[in-house]
DRENLOTOR-695416 format. One record per residue (C-alpha): x, y negated, z negated. Coordinates in steps of 0.1 Angstrom, whole numbers, plus 5000, padded with zeros to 4 digits. Example, Ala and Ser with C-alpha at 12.3 -4.5 7.8 and 13.67 -1.06 7.14 Angstrom:
{atom {5123 5045 4922}}
{atom {5137 5011 4929}}
// end
This chain:
{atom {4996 5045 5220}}
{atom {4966 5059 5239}}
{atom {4932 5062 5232}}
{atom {4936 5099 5231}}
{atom {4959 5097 5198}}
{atom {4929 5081 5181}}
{atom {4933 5091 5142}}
{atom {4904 5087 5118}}
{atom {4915 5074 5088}}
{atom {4888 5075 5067}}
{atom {4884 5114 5073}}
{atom {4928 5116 5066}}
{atom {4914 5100 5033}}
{atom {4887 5119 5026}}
{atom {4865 5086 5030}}
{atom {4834 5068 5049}}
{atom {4829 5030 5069}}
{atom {4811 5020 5035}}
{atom {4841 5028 5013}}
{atom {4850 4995 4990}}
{atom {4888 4981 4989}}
{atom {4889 4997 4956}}
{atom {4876 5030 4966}}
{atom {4904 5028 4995}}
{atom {4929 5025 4969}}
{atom {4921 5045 4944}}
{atom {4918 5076 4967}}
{atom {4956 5065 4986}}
{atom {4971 5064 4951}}
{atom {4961 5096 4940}}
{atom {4966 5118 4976}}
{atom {5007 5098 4978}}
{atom {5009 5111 4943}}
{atom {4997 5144 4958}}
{atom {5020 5146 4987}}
{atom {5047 5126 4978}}
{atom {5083 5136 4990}}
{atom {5100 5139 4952}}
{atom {5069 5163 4939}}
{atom {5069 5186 4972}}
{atom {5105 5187 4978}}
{atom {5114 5206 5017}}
{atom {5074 5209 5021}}
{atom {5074 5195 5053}}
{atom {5034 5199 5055}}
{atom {5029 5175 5023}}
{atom {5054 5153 5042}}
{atom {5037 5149 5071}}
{atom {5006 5146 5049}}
{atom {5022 5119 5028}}
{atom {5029 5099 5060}}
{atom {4994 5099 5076}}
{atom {4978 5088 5040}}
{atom {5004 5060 5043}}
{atom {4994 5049 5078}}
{atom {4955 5051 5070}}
{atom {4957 5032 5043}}
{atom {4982 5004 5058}}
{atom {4953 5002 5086}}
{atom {4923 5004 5059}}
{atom {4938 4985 5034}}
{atom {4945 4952 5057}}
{atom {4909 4935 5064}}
{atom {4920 4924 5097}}
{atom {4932 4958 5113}}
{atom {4898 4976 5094}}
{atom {4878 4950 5110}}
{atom {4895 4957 5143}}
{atom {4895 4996 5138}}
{atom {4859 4997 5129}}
{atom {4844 4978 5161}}
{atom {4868 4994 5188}}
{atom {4871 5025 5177}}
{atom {4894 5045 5193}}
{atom {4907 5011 5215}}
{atom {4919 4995 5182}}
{atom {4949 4991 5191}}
{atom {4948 4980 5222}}
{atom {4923 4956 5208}}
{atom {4946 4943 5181}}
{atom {4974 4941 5211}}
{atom {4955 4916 5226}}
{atom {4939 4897 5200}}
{atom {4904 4912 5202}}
{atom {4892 4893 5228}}
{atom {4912 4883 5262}}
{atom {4942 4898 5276}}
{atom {4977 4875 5266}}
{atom {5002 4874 5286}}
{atom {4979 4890 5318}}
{atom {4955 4921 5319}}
{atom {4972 4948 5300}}
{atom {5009 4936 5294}}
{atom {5029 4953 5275}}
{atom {4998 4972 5263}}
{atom {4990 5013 5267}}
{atom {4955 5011 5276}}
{atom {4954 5050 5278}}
{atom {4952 5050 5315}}
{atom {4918 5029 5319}}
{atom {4916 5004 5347}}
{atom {4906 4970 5329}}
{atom {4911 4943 5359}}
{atom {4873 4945 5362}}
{atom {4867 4930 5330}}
{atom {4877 4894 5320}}
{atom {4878 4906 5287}}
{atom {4886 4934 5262}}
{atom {4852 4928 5245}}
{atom {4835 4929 5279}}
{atom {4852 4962 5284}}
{atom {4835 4976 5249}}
{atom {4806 4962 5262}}
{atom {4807 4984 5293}}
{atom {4815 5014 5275}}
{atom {4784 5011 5246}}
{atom {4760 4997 5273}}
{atom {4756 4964 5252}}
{atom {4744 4935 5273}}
{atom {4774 4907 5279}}
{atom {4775 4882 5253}}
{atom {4760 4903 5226}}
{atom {4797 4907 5205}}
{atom {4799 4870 5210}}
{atom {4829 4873 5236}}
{atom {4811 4885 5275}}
{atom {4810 4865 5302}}
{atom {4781 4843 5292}}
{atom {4792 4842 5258}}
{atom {4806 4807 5244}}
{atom {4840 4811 5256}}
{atom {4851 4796 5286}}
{atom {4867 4811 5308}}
{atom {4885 4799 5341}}
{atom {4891 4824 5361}}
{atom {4912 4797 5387}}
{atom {4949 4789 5375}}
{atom {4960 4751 5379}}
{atom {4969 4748 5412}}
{atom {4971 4784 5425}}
{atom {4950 4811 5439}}
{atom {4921 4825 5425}}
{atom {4930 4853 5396}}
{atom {4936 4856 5364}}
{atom {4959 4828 5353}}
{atom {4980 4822 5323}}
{atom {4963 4830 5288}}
{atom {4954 4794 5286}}
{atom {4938 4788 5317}}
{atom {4920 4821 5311}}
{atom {4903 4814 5281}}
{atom {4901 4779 5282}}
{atom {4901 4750 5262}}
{atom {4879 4761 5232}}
{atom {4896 4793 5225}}
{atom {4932 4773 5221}}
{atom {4912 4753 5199}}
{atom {4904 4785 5173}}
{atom {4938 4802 5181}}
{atom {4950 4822 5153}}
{atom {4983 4815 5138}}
{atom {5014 4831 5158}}
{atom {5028 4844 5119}}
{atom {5025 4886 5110}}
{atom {5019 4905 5083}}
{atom {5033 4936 5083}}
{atom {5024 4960 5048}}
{atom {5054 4981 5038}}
{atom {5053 5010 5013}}
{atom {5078 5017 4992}}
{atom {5088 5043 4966}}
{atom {5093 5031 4931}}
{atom {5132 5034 4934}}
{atom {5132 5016 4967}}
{atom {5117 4989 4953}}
{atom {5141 4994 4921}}
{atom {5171 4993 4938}}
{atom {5164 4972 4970}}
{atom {5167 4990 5003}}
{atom {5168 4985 5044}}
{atom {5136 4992 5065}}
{atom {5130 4989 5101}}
{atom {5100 4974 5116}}
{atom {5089 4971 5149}}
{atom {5110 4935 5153}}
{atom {5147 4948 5134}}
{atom {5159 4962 5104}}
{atom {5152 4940 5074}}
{atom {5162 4940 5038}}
{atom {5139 4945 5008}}
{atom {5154 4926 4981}}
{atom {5155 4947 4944}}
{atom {5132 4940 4919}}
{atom {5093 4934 4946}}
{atom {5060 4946 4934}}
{atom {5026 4954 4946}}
{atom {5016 4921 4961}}
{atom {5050 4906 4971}}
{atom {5052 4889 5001}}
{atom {5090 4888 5021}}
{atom {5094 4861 5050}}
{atom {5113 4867 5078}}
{atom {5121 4837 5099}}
{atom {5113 4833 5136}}
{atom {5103 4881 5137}}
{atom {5063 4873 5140}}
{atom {5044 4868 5173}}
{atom {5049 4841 5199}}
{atom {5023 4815 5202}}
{atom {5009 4820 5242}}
{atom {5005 4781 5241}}
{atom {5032 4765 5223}}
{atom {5057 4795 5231}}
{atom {5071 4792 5194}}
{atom {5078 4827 5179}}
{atom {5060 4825 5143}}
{atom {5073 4845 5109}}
{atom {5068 4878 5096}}
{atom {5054 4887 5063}}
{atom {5061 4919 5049}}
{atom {5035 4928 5020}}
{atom {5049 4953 4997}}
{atom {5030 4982 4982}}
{atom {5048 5004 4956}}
{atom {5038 5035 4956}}
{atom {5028 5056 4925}}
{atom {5056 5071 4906}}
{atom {5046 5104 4889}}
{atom {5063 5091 4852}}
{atom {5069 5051 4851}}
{atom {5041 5025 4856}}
{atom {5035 4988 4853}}
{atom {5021 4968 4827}}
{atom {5022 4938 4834}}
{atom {5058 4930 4843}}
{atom {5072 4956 4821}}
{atom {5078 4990 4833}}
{atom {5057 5021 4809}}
{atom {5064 5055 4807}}
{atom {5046 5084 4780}}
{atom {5075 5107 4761}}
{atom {5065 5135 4740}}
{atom {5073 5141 4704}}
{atom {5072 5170 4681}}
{atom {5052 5169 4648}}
{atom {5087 5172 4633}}
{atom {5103 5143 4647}}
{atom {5072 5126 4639}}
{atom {5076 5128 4605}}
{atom {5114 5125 4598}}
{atom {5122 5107 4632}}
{atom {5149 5116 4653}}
{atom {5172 5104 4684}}
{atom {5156 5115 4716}}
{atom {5168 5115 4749}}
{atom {5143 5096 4781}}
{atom {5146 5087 4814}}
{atom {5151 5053 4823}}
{atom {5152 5037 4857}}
{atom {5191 5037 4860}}
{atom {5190 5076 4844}}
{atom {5188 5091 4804}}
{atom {5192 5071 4774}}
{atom {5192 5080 4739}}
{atom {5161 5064 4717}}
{atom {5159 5062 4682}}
{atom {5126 5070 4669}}
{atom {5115 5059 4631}}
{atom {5102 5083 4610}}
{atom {5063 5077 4603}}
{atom {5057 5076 4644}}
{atom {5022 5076 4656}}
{atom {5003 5087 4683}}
{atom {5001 5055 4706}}
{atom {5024 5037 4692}}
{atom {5054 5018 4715}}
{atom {5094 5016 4715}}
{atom {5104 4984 4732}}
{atom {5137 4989 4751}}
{atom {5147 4955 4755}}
{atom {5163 4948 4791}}
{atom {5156 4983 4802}}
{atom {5125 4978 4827}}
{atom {5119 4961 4861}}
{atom {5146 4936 4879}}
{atom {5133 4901 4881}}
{atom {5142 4886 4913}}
{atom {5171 4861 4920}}
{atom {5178 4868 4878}}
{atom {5205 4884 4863}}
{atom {5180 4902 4843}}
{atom {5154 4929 4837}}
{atom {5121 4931 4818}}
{atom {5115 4957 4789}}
{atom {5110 4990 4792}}
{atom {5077 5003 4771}}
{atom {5082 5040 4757}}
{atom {5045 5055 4743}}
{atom {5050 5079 4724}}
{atom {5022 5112 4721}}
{atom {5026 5132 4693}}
{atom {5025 5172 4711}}
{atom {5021 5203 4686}}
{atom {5037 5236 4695}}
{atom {5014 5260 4709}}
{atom {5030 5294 4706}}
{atom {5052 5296 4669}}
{atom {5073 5328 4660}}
{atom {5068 5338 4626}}
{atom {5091 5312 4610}}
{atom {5079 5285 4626}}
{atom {5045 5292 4611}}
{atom {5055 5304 4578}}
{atom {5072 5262 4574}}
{atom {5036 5250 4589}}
{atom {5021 5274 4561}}
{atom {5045 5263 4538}}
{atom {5038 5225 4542}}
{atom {5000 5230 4548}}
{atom {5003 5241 4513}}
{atom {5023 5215 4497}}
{atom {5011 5188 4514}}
{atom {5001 5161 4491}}
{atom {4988 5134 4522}}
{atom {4954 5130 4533}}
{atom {4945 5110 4560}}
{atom {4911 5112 4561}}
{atom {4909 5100 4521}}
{atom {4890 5070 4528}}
{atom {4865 5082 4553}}
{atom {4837 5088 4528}}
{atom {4834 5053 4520}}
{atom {4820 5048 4556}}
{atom {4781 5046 4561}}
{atom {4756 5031 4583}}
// end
């Protein structure tokens, strides 16, 4: 990707540098609720909003690839590419570096250097920084050798592990059901039943190491996003239903949705605002079980707002029969 494609994801999410982790999240969960695909069916403007606020915040949410996108800018990626420092694998391999000539720098932090006007050394990686670079391969011509010889012995000492981690979002009935996704080493499988925080290994699909050739693992991190009616509490899946006063009182068989479609729910008669049904075996998968958690149904107690005449000529009715009084014991309350 060049330079020129340089998207600022803090301004796609409405954000600044100083924003916290929490901030981040907070603001991605409620603009993918915003322009999610199932509450802006055929808009294909919220679509392609939905999928920049997806890639800002799989950037901004990973400290790693903020860190990187905050100190090159508009060469993160190219920075990431190469590890932030030297070039693996030779000077621009297998990396778009937007059409910028680089073999006059021995590194990619010399290059930022360059282009801010900082003196070499001050980001800890220019030429008379501590890193020590050999700019003579073992027993060839001068150049720019192998990425061993190039950034010598101390940087193979602090090389970074040759695993990736990869974050992948996910709708709620992805995640439900299980589902494919392709990523930039295959197609991999997303077994039913991950949350936020789940990590997937896939053997032998991260980097290679430059030094011991060994191709590492990748990690796919998942990130479920927000689902317009069902939540998480804890393991348990949570959804609010509505009730009439009616039903309230003299209960009543409703029918809800539930992850694998409706189902018919008894409700006792006495329900409160707040108060829970437990559908036992109704909520989330748990992985490698044969099982599900419980599916938690709060129930809010909604009055009519518009009644014909008959409707309010019952209300009138009870009003005036009514014997209960639920606010009998509140005088006995002082401070």
């Amino acid at each position: 990707m060049a330079a020129t494609d340089f998207k600022d994801y803090y301004a796609i999410l409405g954000l600044n540098k100083t924003a916290s982790n929490d901030e981040i999240k907070k603001t991605f969960r409620k603009l993918a609720r915003k322009y999610h695909p199932d509450m802006n069916p055929g808009n294909k403007e919220a679509e392609a909003r939905f999928k920049e606020v997806n890639e800002a915040y799989e950037v901004l949410s990973d400290p790693e690839k903020r860190k990187t996108y905050d100190r090159y800018g508009q060469y993160w990626k190219q920075a990431a590419a190469t590890g932030g420092g030297g070039w693996p694998g030779g000077v621009g391999n297998s990396v778009d570096f937007g059409g910028v000539d680089f073999s006059q720098y021995g590194s990619f932090d010399e290059f930022i250097n360059a282009l801010l006007g900082r003196a070499a050394g001050s980001t800890g990686a220019g030429r008379n920084s501590k890193w020590s670079y050999n700019y003579r391969t073992a027993g060839g011509p001068t150049g720019f050798g192998g990425f061993e010889d190039f950034m010598g012995q101390e940087n193979r000492a602090t090389s970074t592990s040759p695993d990736t981690e990869v974050t992948i979002s996910l709708t709620l009935g992805e995640a439900f059901r299980g589902t494919s996704k392709r990523v930039a080493s295959g197609e991999v499988s997303i077994p039913a039943g991950v949350k936020t925080g789940s990590k997937i290994r896939v053997k032998g699909k991260g980097q290679i190491d430059p030094y011991t050739k060994q191709q590492g693992d990748l990690y796919l991190k998942i990130e479920i996003l927000p689902h317009a009616f069902f939540q998480f509490e804890g393991d348990n899946l949570v959804c609010e239903v509505p009730i009439t006063p009616d039903e309230a009182v003299l209960g009543a068989s409703i029918e809800i949705p539930a992850p694998e479609g409706m189902v018919s729910v008894k409700c006792p008669p006495g329900m409160r605002s707040g108060q829970s049904l437990r559908l036992r075996g109704k909520g989330w998968p748990k992985p490698k079980k044969d099982e599900r958690t419980d599916l938690l149904v709060k129930i809010a107690i909604v009055p009519p707002k518009d009644l014909t005449d008959a409707e309010r000529e019952c209300y009138e009715k009870i009003k005036a029969d009514r014997t209960f009084n639920p606010r009998s014991n509140l005088n006995q309350i002082l401070l």
